[in-house]
VOMILO-237948 format. One line per 10 residues: number of its first residue (from 1); their letters; for each residue x, y, z of C-alpha. Coordinates in Angstrom, 2 decimals, m for minus. Layout:
N
NUM) a) X,Y,Z  ...
***
This chain:
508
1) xxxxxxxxxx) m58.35,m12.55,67.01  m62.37,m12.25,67.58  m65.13,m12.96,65.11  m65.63,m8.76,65.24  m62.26,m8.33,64.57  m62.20,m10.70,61.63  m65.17,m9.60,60.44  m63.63,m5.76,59.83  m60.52,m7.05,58.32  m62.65,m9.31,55.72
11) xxxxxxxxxx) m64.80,m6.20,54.88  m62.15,m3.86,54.64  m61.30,m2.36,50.94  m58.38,m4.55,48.79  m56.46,m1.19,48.90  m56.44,m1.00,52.37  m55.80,m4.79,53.08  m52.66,m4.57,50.60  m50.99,m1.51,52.83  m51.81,m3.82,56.07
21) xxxxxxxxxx) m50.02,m6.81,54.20  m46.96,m4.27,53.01  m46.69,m3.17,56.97  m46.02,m6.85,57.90  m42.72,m6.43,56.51  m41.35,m9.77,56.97  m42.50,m12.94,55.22  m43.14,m15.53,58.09  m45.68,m12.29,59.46  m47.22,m12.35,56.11
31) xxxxxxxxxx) m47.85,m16.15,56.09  m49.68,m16.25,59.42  m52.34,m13.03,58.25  m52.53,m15.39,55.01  m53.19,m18.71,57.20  m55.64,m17.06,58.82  m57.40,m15.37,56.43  m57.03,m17.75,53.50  m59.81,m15.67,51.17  m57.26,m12.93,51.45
41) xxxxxxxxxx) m54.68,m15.16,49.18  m56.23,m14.72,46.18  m55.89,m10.69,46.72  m52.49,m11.23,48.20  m51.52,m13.06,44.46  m52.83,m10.10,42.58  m50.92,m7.09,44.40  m47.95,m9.47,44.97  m45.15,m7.65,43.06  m46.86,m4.25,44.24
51) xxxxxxxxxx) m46.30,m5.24,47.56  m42.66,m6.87,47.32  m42.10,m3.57,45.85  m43.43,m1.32,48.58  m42.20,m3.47,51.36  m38.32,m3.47,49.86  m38.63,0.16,49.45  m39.62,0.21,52.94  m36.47,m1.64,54.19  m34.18,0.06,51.92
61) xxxxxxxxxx) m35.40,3.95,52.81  m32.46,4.97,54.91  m29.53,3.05,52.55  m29.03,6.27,50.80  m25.70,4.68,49.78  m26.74,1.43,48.57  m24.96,m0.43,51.02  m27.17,m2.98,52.18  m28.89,m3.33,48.60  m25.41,m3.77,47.38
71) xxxxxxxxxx) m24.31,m6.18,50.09  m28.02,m8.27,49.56  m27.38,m8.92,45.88  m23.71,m9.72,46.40  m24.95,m12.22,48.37  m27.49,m13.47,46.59  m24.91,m13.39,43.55  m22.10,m14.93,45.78  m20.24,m17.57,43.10  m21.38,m20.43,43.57
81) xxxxxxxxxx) m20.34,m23.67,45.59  m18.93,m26.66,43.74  m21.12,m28.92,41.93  m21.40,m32.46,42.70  m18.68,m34.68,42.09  m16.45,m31.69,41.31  m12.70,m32.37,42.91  m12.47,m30.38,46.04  m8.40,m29.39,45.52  m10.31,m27.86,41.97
91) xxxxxxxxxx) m13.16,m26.27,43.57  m11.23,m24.47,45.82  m8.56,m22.97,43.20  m11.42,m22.19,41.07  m13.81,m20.19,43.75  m10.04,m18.54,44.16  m10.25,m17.57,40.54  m13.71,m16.52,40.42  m13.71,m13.91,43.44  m10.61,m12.44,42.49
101) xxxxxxxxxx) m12.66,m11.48,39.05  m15.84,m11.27,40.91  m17.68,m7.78,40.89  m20.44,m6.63,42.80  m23.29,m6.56,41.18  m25.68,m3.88,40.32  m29.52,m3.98,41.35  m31.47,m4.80,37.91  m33.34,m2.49,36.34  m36.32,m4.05,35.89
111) xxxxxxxxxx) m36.30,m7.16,38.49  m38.47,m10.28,38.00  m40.97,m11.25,40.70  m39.06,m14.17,41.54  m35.75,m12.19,41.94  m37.76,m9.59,44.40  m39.54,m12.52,46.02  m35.65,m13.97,46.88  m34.64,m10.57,48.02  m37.90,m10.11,50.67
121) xxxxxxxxxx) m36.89,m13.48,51.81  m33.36,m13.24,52.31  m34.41,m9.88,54.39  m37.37,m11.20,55.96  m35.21,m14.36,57.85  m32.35,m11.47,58.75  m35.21,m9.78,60.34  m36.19,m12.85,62.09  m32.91,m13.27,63.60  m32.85,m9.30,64.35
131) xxxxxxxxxx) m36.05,m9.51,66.49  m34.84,m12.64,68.28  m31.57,m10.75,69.27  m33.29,m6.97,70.66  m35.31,m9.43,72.61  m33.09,m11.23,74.55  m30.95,m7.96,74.81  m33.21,m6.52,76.00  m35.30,m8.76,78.44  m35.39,m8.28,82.09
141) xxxxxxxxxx) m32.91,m11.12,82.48  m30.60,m12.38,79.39  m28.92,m15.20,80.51  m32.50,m17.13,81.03  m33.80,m14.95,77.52  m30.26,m16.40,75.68  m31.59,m20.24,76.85  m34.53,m19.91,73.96  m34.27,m21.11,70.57  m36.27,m18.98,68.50
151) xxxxxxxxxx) m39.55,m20.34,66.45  m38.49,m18.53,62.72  m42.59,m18.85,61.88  m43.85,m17.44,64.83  m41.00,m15.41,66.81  m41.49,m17.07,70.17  m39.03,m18.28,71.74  m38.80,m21.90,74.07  m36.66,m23.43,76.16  m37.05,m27.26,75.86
161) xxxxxxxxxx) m40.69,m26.65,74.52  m41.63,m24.23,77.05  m42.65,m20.96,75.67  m40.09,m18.11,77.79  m41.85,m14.53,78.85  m39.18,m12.98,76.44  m41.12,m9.46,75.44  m40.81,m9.64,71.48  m39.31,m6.51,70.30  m40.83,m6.30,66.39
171) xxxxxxxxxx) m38.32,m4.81,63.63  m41.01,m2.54,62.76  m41.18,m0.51,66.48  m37.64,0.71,65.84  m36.60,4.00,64.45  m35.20,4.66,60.87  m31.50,4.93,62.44  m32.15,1.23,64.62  m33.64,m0.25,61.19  m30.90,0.66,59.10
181) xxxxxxxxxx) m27.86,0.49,61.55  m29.07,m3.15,62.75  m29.84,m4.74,58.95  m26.83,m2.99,57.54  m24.56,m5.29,60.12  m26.46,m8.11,60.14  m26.16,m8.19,56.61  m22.74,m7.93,55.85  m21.99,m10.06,58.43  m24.15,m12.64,56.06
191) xxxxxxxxxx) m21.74,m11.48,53.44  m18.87,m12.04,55.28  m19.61,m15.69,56.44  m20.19,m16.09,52.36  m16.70,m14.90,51.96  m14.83,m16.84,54.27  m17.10,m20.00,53.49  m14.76,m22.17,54.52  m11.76,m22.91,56.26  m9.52,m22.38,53.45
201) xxxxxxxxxx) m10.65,m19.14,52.43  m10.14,m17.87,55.62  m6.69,m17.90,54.56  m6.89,m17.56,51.03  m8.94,m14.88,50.51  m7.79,m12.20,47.75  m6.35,m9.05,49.12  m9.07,m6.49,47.45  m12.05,m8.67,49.76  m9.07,m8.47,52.65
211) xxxxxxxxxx) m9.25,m4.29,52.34  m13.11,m5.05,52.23  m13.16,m6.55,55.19  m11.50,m4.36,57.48  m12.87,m2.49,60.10  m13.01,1.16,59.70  m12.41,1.46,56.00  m14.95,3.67,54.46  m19.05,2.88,54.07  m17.65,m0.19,56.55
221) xxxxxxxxxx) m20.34,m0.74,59.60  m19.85,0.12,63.31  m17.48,m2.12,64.42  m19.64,m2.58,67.88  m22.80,m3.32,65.68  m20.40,m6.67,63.41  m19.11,m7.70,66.75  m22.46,m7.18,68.41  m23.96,m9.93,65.48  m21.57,m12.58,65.86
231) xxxxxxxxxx) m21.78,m12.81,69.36  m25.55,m12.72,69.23  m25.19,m16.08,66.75  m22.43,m17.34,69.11  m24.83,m17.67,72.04  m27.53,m19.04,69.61  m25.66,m21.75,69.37  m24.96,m21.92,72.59  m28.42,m22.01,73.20  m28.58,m25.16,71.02
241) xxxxxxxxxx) m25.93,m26.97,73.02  m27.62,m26.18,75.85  m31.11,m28.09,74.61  m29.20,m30.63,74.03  m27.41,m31.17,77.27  m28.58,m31.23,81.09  m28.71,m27.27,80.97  m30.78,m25.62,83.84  m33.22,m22.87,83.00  m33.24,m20.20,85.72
251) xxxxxxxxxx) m35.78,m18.42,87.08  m36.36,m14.22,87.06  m33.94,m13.47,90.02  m36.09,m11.28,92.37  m37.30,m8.03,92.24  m37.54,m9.06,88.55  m41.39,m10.39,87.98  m40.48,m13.46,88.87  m44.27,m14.90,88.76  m43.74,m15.25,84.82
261) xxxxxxxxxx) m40.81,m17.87,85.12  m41.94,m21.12,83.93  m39.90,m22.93,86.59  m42.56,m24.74,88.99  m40.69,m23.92,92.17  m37.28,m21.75,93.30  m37.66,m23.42,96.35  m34.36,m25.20,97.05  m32.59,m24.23,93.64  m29.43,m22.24,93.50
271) xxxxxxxxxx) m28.91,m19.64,91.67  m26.47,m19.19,88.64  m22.44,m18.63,89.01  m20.67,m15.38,88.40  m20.51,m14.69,85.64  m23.00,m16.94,84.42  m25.66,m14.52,86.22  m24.84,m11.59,84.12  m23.33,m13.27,80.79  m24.66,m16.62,78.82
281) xxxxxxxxxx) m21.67,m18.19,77.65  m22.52,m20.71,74.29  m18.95,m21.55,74.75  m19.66,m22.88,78.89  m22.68,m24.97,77.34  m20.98,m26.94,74.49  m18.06,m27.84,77.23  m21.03,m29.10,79.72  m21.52,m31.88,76.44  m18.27,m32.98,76.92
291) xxxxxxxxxx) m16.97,m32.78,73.69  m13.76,m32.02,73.10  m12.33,m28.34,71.07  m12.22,m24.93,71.77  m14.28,m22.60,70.16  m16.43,m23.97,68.04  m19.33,m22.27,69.14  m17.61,m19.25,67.42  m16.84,m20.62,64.28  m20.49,m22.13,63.68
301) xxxxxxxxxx) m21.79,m18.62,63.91  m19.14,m17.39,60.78  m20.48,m19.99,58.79  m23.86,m18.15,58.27  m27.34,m18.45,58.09  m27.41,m21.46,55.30  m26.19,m23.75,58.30  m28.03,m21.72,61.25  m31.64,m22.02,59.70  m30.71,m26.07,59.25
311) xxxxxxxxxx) m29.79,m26.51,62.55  m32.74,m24.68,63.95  m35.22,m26.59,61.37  m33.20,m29.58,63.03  m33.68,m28.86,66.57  m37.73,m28.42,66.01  m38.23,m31.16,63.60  m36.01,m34.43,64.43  m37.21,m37.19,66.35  m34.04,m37.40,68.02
321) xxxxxxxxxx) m32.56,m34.08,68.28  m30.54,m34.20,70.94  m28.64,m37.20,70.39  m28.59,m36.40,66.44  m27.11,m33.22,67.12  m23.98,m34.04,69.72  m23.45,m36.84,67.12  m22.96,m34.06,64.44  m20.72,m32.29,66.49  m18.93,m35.31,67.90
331) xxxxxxxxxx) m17.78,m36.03,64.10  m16.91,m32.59,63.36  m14.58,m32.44,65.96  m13.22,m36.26,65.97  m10.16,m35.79,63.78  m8.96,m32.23,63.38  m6.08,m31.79,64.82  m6.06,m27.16,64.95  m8.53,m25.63,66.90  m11.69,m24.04,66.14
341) xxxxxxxxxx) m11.24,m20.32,65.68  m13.55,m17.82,64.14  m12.98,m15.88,61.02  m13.92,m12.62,62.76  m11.10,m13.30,65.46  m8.76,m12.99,62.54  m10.16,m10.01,60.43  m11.25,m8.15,63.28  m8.21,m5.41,63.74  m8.53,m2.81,66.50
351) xxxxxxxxxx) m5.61,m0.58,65.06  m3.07,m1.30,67.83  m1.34,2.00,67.55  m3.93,3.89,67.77  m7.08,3.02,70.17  m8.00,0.30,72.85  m10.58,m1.12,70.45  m13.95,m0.07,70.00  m14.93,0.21,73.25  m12.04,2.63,74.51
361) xxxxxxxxxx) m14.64,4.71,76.25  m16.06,2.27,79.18  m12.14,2.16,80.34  m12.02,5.89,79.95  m15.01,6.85,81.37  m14.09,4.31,84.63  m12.20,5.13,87.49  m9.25,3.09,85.93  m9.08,5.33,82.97  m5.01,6.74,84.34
371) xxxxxxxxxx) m3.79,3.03,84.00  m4.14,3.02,80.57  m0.70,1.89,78.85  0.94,5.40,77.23  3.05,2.84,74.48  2.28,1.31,71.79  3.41,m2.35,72.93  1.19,m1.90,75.68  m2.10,m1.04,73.95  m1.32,m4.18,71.39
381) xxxxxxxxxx) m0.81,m6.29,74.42  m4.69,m5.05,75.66  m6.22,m6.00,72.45  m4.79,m9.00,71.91  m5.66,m10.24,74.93  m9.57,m8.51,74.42  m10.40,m10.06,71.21  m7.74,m13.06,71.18  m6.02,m15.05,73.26  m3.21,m13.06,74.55
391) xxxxxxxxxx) m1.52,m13.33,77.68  m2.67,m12.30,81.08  0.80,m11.41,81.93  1.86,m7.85,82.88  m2.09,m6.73,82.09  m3.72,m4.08,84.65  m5.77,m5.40,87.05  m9.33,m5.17,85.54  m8.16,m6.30,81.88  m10.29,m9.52,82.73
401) xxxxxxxxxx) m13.29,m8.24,83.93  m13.07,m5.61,80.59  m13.24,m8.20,78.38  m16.10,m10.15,80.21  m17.90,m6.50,80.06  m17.33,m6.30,76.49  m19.24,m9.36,75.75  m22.22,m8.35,77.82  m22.49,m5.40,76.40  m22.54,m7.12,72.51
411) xxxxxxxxxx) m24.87,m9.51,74.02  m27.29,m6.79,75.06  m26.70,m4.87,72.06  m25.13,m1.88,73.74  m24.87,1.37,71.39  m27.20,m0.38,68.44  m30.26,1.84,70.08  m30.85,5.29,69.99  m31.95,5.53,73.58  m32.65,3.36,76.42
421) xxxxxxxxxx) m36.41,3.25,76.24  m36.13,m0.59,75.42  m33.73,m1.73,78.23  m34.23,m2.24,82.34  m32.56,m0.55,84.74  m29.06,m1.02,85.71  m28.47,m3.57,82.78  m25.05,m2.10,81.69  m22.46,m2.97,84.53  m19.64,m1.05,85.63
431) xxxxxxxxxx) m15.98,m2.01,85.01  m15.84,m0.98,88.58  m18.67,m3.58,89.25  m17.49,m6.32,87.09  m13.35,m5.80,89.00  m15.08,m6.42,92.33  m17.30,m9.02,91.39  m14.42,m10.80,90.03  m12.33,m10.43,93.11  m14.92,m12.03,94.94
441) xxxxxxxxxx) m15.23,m15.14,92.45  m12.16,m15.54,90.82  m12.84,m16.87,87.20  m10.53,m20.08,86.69  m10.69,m21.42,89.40  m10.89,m25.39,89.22  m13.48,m24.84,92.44  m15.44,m21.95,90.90  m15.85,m23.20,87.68  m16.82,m26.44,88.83
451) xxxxxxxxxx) m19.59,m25.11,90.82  m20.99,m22.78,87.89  m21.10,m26.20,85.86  m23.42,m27.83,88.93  m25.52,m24.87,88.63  m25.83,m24.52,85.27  m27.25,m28.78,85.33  m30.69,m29.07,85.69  m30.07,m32.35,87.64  m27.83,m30.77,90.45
461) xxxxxxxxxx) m30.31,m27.62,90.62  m33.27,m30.74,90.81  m31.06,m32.74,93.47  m30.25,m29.85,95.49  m34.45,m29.12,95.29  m35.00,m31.91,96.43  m36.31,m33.78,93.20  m33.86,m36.21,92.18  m32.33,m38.90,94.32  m28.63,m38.48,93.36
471) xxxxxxxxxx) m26.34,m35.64,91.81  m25.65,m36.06,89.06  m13.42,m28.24,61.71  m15.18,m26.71,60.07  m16.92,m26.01,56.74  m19.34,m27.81,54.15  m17.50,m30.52,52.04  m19.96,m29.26,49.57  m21.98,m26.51,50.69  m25.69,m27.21,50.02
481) xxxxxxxxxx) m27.80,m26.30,47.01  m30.90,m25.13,49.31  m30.00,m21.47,50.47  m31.61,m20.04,53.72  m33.62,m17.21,51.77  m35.20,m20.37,49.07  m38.69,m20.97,48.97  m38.32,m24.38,50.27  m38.51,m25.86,54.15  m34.93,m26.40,55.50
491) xxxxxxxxxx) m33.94,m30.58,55.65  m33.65,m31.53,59.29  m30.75,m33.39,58.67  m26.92,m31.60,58.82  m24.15,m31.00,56.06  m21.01,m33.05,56.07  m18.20,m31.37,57.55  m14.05,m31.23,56.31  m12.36,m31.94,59.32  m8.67,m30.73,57.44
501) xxxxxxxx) m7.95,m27.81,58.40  m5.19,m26.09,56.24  m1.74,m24.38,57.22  m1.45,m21.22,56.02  2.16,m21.22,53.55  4.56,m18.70,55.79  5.95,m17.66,52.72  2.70,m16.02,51.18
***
């Protein structure tokens, strides 16, 4: 900002300056104006419950219903984890106990600062985490966008400490219906990773939260929008195991303005795989680490934002990230003996007897809309195969390259916008597309997929350049104290992590 500039904004009246401050929104955006302009704290301290106040009425506008107010202060509210020393066979019966009687609570009458303060900041890091995900949905090229951690005080984002040409997309450009429909699902699915908090619960969890989790029951968000957010967390982790491995970053494939890459040369390099090209996989990255389990990239994401903003505060802060972090997940995965799976894989139910999911309408609107199965058996059969692991066997032809389009079009936050002003051309493909790209490159293939893993290594992609000689369970034991919407710095060091992982009783 210039002298000039600064000059105006130190001149201007204290009413004015505190509407400026309220239109910041978010708290990180609020610290930098104050850490610039630290004469303006003082003022900042004097209006500061006016402008909570105005800036949470601002966020809440369109939740006529109270349904992300609700969902916030259930959160905030959520019983609490087990105190230290407490036995963990007792801690679990007794969080049992308490949500059964649990009740949401209601917003207070007359809320304390502090209380409001907790609120903005719980919204402001959701926010944070919103802006990061419209901006790699929307960039020119995703899978390079998807590479970038994001910087929580700033919003940039870096790959390996180089800033990426990601255009930031700020929570405050969108419309009322974007606002609401984006922080109403990224907030329950907060609440939701508070729910099923740990492996145990995910089985154990009382039948009234069961009907509360469900898809399609009433005042319950888009179903796109909660799948949308966990596979937007999914790939953030991805995006850690890929910092921490020998992952490549690619450049802007051309016509795309390939001048802004930060790669110093294309010459010689290859670009990525299909599907790699179109999709980032977090899943493809943590197997590059070689670390044995299936899914875990999944699972991280349903445990929340408590261990998200730790990880992240990890991967900027540790002297020896990289190592420190495969460590971590070299321990959590040592000694269970089930594999990872996701929470959301088990709640999510697309209603087998009646639709083909939530995205029924990019088969129907294809040219393979008349293969659609007419029974019942058939349409489960889709679905479990689209959102689970079900067999390949006796599927229609493009069933593979449907699900692959699925997850591009959460990870580019397909339907969350009311138009397509943010988005590129031609960045929804075509079942169509996707079938013939796939016949080309068949996925599974021991030879294809070990050539996507050479061009996903930044040592291959440097060999083949010319620039290198030679090729080359889960859940807190206690969770912690320190929430991710405290006033306090996350520590850069990672929870413990249960490595049982319970059978569920077949007899209820």
């Amino acid at each position: 900002m210039s002298s000039t500039s600064a000059d105006r904004l130190t001149k201007l009246p204290g009413e004015i300056l505190r509407e400026i401050i309220v239109q910041l929104e978010t708290k990180s955006s609020i610290d930098r104006l104050l850490e610039a302009y630290p004469s303006k704290l003082k003022l900042y301290s004097s209006y500061g419950r006016g402008i909570l106040e105005s800036i949470l009425t601002n966020l809440f506008a369109d939740d006529v219903e109270g349904n992300i107010r609700k969902d916030v202060l259930a959160i905030i509210e959520f019983p609490k984890p087990k105190e230290k020393g407490e036995n963990d066979y007792y801690r679990r019966q007794n969080r049992h106990i308490n949500l059964k009687e649990w009740q949401w609570p209601d917003w207070p009458q007359s809320p304390d600062i502090r209380y409001l303060q907790q609120v903005h900041r719980l919204l402001s890091r959701i926010i944070e985490f919103i802006e990061d995900y419209i901006s790699k949905a929307t960039s020119e090229y995703p899978p390079r966008a998807y590479l970038g951690l994001p910087d929580l005080k700033t919003g940039k984002t870096s790959f390996t400490g180089s800033l990426l040409e990601t255009r930031f997309i700020p929570f405050a450009s969108l419309t009322h219906s974007e606002r609401y429909r984006l922080l109403r699902a990224f907030v329950r699915y907060e609440l939701l990773c508070e729910i099923h908090s740990t492996r145990n619960d995910r089985w154990n969890v009382p039948d009234e939260f069961r009907d509360f989790n469900a898809f399609g029951t009433p005042n319950a968000p888009d179903p796109k929008a909660l799948l949308s957010v966990h596979e937007y967390y999914t790939a953030l982790y991805g995006a850690v195991f890929a910092h921490c491995g020998d992952a490549w970053l690619p450049d802007l494939p051309s016509p795309l303005s390939a001048e802004k890459a930060t790669n110093a040369s294309t010459i010689g390099y290859r670009p990525l795989h299909f599907p790699d090209n179109l999709f980032f996989d977090g899943q493809e990255y943590y197997e590059d680490l070689k670390i044995s389990s299936h899914y875990i990239a999944a699972e991280l994401a349903g445990c929340g934002l408590d261990l998200l903003t730790r990880v992240l505060s990890c991967m900027e802060g540790h002297l020896a990230r990289e190592r420190y972090i495969k460590g971590w997940l070299e321990d959590l995965t040592d000694e269970q003996t089930y594999e990872f799976e996701s929470w959301m894989k088990s709640q999510y139910d697309p209603r087998h007897d009646k639709e083909y999911s939530a995205y029924r309408e990019l088969i129907e609107s294809s040219s393979f809309s008349n293969e659609l199965p007419e029974n019942a058996e058939g349409v489960k059969r889709i679905n479990e195969y689209l959102f689970g692991d079900g067999s390949t066997t006796w599927l229609p032809r493009w069933a593979k390259a449907h699900k692959l389009q699925i997850r591009i079009y959460q990870q580019r936050a397909w339907g969350l916008f009311d138009d397509q002003r943010f988005y590129p051309n031609c960045h929804f493909p075509s079942l169509e597309s996707l079938v013939k790209l796939q016949g080309k490159d068949s996925i599974g293939s021991l030879e294809i997929d070990k050539e996507r893993r050479k061009r996903r290594s930044k040592l291959w992609q440097d060999y083949w350049a010319g620039r290198a000689d030679e090729p080359v369970s889960l859940t807190y034991v206690s969770r912690p104290k320190l929430r991710f919407f405290d006033d306090t710095v996350a520590p850069r060091d990672l929870p413990r992590i249960r490595i049982n992982y319970p059978t569920p009783d077949p007899l209820g």
